[in-house]
N, C-alpha and C positions, 0 to 999 in steps of 0.2 A: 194342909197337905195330908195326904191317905197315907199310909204304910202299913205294908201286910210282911211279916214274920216271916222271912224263908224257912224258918228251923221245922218241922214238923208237916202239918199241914197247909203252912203259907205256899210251899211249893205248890203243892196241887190245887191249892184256891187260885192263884196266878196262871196255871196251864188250863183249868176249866174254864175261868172267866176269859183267855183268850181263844178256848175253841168253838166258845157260844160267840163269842165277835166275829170268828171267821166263820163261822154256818149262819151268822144272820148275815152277813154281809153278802155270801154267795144265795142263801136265799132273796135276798132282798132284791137283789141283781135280777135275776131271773125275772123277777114276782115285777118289775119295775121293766125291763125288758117285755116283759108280755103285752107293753099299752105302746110301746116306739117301733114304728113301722119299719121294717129292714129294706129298706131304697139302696143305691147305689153310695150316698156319700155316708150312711151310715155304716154300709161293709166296709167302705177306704179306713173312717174313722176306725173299726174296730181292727182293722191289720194294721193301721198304723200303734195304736196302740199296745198289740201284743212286741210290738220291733224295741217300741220305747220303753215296756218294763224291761225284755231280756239287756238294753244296753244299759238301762239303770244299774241293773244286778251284775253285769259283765264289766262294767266301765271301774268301778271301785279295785275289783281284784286284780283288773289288770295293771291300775295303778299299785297299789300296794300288795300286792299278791306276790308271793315267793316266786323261784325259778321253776320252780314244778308247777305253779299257775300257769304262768305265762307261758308255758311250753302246750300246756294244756290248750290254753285258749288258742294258739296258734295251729297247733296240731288240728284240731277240731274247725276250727277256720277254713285251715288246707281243704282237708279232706269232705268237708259238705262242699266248699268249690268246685273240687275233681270230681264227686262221687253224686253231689245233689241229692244227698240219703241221710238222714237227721241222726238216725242209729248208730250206723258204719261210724259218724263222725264222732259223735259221743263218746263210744268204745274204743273210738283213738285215741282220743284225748284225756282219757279216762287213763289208759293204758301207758302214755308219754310222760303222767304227772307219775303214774305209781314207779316208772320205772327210773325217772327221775329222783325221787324221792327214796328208791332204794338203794341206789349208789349214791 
């Protein structure tokens, strides 16, 4: 088993080595992308998939997520329903957690 040293330089050997993972992976994507024809069932696939990372990322906090999450997440919910504007709804939600978490 590998183990690298937090104290010193271990940190930043650990955040370089994961930023070259994350630039070859989005390079790679791309570079891999350029040979798969974009048809009809590969747009579906690829909106379905942006749905399932934000509910990956979203499903956790709302489970274990404080009350200023879940106010968040609901806030933000609401308001892309009513408003259909991804910003508005952010800035709500954004705004329901801080205000929550201030009282």
């Amino acid at each position: 088993m590998m183990s690298i040293d937090t104290l010193g330089f271990g940190s930043l050997v650990v955040v370089l080595i994961m930023a070259i993972v994350t630039l070859a992976t989005r390079w790679g994507g791309v570079f891999v992308m350029a040979y798969v024809p974009i048809g009809h069932r590969v747009r579906q696939f690829i909106g379905a998939m942006s749905g399932s990372v934000l509910v990956a990322v979203l499903a956790p906090l709302a489970m274990d997520g404080d009350g200023g999450a879940r106010l968040a997440l609901a806030t933000t919910a609401t308001v892309m329903l009513l408003l259909k504007k991804p910003l508005p709804a952010i800035a709500a939600g954004m705004m329901a957690a801080a205000i929550f978490r201030h009282f």
